[in-house]
PDBQT receptor file of N, H, CA, C and O in Angstrom, charges set to zero:
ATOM      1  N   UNK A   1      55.653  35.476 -50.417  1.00  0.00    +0.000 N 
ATOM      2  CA  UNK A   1      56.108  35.098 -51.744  1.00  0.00    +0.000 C 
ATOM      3  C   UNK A   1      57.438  35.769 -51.999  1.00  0.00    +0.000 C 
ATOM      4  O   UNK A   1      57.532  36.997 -51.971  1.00  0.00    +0.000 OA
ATOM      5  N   UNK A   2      58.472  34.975 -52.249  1.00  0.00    +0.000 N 
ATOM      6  H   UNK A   2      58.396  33.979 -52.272  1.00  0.00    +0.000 HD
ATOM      7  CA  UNK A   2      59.570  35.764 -53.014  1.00  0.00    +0.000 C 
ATOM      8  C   UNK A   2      60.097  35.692 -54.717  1.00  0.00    +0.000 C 
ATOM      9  O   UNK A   2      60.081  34.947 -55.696  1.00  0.00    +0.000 OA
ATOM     10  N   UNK A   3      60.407  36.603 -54.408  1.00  0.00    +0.000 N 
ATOM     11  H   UNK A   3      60.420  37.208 -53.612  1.00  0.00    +0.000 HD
ATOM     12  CA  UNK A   3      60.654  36.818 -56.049  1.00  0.00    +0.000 C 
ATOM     13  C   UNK A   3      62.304  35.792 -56.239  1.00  0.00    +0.000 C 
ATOM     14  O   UNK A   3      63.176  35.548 -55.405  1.00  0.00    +0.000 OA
ATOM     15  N   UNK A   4      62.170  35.378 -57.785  1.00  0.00    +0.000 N 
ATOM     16  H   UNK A   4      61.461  35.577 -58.463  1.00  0.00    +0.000 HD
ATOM     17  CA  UNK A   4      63.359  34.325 -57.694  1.00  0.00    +0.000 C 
ATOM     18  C   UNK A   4      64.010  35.092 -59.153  1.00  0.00    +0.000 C 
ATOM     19  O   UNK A   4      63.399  35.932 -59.814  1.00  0.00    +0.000 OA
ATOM     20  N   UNK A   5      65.310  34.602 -59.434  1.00  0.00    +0.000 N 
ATOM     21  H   UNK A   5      65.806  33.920 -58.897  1.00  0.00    +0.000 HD
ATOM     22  CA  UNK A   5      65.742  35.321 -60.388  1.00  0.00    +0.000 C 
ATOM     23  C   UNK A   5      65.368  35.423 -61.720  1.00  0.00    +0.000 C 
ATOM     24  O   UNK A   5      64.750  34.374 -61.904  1.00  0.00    +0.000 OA
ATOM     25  N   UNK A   6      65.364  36.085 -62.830  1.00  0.00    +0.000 N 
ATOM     26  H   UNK A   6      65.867  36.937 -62.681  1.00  0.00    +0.000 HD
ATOM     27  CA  UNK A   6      64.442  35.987 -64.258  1.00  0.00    +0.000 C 
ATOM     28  C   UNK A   6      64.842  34.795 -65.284  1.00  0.00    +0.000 C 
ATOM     29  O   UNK A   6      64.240  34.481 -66.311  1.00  0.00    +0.000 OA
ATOM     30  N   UNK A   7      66.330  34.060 -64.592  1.00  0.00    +0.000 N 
ATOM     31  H   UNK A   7      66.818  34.315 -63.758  1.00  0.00    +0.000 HD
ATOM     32  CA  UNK A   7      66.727  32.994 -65.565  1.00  0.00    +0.000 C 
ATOM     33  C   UNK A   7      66.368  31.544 -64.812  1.00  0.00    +0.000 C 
ATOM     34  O   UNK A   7      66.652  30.458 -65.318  1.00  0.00    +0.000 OA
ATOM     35  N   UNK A   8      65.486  31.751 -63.110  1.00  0.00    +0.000 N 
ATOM     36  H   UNK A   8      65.256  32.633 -62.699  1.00  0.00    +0.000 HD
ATOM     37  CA  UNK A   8      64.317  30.833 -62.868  1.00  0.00    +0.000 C 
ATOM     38  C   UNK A   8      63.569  30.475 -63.249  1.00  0.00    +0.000 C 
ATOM     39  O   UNK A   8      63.227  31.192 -64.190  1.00  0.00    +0.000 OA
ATOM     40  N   UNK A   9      62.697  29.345 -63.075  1.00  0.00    +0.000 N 
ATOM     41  H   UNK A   9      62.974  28.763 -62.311  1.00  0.00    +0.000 HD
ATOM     42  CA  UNK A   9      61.188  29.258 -63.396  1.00  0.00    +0.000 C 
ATOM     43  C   UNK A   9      60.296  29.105 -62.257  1.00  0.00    +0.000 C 
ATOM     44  O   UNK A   9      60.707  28.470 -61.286  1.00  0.00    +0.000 OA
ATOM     45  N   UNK A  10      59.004  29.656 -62.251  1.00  0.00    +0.000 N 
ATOM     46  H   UNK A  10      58.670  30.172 -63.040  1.00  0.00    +0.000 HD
ATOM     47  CA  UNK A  10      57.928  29.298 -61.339  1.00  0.00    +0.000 C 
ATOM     48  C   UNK A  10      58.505  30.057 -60.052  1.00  0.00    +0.000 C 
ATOM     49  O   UNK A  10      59.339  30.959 -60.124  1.00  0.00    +0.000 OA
ATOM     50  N   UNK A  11      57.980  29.597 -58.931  1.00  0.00    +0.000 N 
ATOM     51  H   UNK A  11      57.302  28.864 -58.872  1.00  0.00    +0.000 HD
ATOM     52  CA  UNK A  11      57.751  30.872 -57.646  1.00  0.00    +0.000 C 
ATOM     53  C   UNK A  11      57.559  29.986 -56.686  1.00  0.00    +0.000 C 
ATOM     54  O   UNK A  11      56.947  28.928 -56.830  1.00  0.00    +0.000 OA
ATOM     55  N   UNK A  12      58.125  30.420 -55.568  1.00  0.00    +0.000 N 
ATOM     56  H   UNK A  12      58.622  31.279 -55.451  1.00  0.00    +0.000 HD
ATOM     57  CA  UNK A  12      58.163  29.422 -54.454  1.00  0.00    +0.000 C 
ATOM     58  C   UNK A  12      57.358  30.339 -52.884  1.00  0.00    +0.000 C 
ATOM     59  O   UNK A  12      57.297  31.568 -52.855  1.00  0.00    +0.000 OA
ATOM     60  N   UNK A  13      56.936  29.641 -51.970  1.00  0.00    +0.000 N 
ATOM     61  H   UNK A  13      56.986  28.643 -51.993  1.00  0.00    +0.000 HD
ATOM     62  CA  UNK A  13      56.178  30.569 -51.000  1.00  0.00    +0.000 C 
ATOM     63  C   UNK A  13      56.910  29.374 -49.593  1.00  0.00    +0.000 C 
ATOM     64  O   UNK A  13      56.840  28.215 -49.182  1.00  0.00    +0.000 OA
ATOM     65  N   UNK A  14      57.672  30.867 -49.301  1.00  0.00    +0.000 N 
ATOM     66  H   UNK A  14      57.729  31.808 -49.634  1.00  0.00    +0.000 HD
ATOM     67  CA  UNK A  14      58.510  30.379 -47.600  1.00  0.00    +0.000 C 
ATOM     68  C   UNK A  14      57.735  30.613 -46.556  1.00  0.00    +0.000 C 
ATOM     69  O   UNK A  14      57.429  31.750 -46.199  1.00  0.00    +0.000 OA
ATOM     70  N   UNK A  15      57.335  29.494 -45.954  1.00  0.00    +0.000 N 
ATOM     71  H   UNK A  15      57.584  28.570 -46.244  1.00  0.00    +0.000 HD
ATOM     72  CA  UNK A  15      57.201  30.033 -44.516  1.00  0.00    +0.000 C 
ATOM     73  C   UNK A  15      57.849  29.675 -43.408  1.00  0.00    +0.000 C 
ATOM     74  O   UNK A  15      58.718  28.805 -43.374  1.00  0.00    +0.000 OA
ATOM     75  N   UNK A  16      57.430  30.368 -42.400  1.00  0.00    +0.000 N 
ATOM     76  H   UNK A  16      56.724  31.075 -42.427  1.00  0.00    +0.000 HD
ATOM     77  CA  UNK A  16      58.590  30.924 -41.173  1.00  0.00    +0.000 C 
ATOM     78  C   UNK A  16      57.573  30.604 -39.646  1.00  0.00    +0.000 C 
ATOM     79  O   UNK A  16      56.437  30.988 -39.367  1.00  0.00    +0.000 OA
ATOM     80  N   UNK A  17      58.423  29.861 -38.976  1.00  0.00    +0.000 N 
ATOM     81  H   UNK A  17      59.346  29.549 -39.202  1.00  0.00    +0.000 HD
ATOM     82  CA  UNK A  17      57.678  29.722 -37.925  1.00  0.00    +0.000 C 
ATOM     83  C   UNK A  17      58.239  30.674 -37.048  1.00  0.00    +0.000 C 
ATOM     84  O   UNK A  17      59.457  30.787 -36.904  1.00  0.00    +0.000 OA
ATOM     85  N   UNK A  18      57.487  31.295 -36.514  1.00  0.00    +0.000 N 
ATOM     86  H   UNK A  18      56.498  31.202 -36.631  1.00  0.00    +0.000 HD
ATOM     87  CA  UNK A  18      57.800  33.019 -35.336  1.00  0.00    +0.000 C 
ATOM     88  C   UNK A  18      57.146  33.028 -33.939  1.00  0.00    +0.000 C 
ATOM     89  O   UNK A  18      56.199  33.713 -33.553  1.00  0.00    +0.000 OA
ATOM     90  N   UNK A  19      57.738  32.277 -33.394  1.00  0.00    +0.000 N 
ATOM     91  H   UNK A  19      58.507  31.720 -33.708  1.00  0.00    +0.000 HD
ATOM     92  CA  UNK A  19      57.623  32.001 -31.400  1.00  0.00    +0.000 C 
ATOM     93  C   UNK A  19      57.661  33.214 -30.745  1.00  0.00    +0.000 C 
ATOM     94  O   UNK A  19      58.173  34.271 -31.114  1.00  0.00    +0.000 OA
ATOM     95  N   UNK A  20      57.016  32.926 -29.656  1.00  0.00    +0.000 N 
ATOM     96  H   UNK A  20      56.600  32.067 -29.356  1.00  0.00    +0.000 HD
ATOM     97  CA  UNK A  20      56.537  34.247 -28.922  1.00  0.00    +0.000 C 
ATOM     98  C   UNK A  20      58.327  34.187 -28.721  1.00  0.00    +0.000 C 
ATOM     99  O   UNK A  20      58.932  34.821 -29.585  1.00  0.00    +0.000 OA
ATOM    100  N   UNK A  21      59.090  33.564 -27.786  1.00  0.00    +0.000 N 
ATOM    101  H   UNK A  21      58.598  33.049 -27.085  1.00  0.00    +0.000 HD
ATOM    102  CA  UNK A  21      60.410  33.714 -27.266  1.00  0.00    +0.000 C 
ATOM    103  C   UNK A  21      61.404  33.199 -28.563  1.00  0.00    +0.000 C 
ATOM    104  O   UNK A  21      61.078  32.155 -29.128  1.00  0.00    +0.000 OA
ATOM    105  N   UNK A  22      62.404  33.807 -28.947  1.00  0.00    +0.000 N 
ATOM    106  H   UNK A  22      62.669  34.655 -28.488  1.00  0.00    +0.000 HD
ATOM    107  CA  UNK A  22      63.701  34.019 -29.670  1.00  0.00    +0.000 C 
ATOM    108  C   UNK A  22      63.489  34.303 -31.112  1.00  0.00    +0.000 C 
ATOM    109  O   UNK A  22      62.419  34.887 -31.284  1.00  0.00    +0.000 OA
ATOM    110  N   UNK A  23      64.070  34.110 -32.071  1.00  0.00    +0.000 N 
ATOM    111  H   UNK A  23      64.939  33.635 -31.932  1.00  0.00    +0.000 HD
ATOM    112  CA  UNK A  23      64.464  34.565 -33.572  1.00  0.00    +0.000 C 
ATOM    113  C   UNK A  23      63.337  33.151 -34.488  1.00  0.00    +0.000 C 
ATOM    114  O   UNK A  23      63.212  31.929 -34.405  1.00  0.00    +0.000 OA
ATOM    115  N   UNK A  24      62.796  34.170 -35.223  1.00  0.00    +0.000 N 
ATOM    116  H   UNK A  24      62.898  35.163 -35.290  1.00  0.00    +0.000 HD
ATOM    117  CA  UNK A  24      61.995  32.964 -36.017  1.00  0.00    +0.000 C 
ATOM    118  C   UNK A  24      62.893  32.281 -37.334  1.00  0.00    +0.000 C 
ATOM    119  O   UNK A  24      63.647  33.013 -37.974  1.00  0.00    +0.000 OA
ATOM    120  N   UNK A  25      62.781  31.166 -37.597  1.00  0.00    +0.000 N 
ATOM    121  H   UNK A  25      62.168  30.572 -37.077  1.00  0.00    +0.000 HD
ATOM    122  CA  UNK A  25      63.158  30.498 -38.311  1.00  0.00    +0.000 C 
ATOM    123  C   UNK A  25      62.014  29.532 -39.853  1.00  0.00    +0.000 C 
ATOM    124  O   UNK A  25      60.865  29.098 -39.940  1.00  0.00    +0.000 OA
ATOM    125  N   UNK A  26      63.173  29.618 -40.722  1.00  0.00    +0.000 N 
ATOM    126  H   UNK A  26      64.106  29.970 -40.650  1.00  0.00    +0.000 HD
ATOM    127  CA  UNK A  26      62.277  29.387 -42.271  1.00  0.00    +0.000 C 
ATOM    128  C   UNK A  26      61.700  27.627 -42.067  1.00  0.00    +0.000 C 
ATOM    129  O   UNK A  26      62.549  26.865 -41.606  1.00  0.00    +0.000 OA
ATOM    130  N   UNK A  27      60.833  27.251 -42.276  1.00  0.00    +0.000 N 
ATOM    131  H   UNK A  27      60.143  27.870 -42.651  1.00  0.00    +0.000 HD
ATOM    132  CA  UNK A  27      59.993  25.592 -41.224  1.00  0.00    +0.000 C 
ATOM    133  C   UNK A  27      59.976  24.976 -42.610  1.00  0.00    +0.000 C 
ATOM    134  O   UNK A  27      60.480  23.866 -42.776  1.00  0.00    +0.000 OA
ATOM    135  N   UNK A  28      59.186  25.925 -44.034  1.00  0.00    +0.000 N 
ATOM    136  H   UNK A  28      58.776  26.827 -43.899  1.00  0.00    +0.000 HD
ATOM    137  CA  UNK A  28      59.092  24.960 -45.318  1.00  0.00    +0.000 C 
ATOM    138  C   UNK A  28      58.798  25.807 -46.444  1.00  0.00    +0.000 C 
ATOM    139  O   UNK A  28      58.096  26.818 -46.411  1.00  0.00    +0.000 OA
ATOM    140  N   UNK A  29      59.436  25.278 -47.530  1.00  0.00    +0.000 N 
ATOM    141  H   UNK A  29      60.006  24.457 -47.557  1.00  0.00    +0.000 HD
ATOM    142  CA  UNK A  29      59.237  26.283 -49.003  1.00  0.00    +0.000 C 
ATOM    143  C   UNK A  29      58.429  25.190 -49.782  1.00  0.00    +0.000 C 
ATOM    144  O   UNK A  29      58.663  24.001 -50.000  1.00  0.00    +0.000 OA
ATOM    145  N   UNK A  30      57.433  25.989 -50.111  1.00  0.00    +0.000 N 
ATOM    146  H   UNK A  30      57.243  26.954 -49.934  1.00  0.00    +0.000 HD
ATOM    147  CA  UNK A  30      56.623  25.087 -51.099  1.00  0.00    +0.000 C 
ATOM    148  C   UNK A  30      56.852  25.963 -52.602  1.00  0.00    +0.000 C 
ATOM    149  O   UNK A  30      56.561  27.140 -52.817  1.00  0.00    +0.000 OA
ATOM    150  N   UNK A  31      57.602  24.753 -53.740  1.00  0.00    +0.000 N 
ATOM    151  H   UNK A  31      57.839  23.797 -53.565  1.00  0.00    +0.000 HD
ATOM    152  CA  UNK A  31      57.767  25.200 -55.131  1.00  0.00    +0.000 C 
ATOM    153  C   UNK A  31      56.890  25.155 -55.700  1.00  0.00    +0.000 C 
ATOM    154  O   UNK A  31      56.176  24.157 -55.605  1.00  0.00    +0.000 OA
ATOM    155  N   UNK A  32      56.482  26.402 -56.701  1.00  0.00    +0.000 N 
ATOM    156  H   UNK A  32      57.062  27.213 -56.779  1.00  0.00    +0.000 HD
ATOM    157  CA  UNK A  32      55.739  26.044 -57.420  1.00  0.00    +0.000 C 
ATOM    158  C   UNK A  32      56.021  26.422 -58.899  1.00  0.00    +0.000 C 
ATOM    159  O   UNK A  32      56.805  27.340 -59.141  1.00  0.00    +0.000 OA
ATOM    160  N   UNK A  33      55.429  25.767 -59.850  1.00  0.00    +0.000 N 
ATOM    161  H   UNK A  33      54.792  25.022 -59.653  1.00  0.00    +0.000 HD
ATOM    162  CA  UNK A  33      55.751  25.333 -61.315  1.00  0.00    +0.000 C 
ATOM    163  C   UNK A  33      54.870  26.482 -62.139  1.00  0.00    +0.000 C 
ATOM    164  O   UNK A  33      54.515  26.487 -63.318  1.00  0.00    +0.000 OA
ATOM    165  N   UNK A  34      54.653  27.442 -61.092  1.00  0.00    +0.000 N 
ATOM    166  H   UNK A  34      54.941  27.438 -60.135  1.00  0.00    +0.000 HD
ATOM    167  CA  UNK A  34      53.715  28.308 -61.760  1.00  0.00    +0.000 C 
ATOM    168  C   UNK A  34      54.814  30.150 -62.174  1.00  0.00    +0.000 C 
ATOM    169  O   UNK A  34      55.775  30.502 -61.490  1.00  0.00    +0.000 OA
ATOM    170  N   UNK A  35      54.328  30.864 -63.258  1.00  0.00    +0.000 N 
ATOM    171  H   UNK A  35      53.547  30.579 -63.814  1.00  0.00    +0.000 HD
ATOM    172  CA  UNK A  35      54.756  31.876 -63.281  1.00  0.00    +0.000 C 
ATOM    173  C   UNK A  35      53.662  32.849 -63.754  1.00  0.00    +0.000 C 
ATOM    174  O   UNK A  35      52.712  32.569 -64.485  1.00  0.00    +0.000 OA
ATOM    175  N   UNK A  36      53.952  33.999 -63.228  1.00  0.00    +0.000 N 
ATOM    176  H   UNK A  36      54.724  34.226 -62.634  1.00  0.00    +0.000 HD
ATOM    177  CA  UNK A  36      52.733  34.920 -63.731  1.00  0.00    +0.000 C 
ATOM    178  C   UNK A  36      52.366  35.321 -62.166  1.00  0.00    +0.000 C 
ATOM    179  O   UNK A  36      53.010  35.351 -61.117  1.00  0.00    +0.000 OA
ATOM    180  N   UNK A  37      50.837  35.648 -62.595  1.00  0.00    +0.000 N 
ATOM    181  H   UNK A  37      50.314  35.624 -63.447  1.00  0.00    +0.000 HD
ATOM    182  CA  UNK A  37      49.863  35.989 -61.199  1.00  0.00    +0.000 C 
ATOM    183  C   UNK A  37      49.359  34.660 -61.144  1.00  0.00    +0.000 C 
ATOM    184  O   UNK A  37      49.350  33.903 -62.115  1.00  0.00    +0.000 OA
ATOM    185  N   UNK A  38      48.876  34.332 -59.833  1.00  0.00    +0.000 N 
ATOM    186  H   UNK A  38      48.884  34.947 -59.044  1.00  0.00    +0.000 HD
ATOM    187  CA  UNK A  38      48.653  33.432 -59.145  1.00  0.00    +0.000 C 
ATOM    188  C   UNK A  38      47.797  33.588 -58.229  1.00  0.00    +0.000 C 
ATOM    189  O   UNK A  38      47.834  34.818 -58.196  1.00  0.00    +0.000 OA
ATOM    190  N   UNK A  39      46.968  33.279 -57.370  1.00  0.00    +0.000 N 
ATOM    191  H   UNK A  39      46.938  32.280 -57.397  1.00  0.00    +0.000 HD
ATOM    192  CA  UNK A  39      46.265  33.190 -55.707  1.00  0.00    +0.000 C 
ATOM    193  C   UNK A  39      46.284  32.447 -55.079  1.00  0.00    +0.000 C 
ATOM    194  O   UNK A  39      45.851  31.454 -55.663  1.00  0.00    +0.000 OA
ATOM    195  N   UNK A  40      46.701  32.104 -53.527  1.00  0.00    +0.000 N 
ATOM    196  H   UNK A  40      47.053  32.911 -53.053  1.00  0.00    +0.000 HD
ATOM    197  CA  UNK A  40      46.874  31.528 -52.502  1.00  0.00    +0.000 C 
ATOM    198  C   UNK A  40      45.951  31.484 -51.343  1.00  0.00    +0.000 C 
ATOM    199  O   UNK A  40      46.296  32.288 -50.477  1.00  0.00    +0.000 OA
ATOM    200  N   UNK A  41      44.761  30.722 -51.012  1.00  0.00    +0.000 N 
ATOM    201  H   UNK A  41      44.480  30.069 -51.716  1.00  0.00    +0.000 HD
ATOM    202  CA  UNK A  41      44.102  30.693 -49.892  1.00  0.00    +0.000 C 
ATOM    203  C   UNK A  41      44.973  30.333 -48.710  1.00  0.00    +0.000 C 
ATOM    204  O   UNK A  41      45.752  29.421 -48.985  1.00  0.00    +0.000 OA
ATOM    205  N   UNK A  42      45.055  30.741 -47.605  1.00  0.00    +0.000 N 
ATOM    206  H   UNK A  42      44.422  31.482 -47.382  1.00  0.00    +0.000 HD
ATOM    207  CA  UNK A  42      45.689  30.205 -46.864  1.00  0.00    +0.000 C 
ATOM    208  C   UNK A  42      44.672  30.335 -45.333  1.00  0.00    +0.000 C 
ATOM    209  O   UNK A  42      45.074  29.839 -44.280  1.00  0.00    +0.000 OA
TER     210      UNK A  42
């Protein structure tokens, strides 16, 4: 989860695909319309 700036709204969750061989790279950001606490099954 990253934090986004305070004149944002809602919270977005990056993920990163990370291969055994070279530098991992960001694959998809899912936005969300939510602010506050939250929970994520994953």
């Amino acid at each position: 989860h990253h934090s986004r700036t305070s004149n944002s709204t809602g919270a977005e969750v990056v993920l990163y695909h990370l291969p055994r061989e070279g530098s991992c790279r960001k694959s998809h950001i899912l936005k969300l319309n939510r602010t506050g606490k939250f929970a994520l099954n994953v």
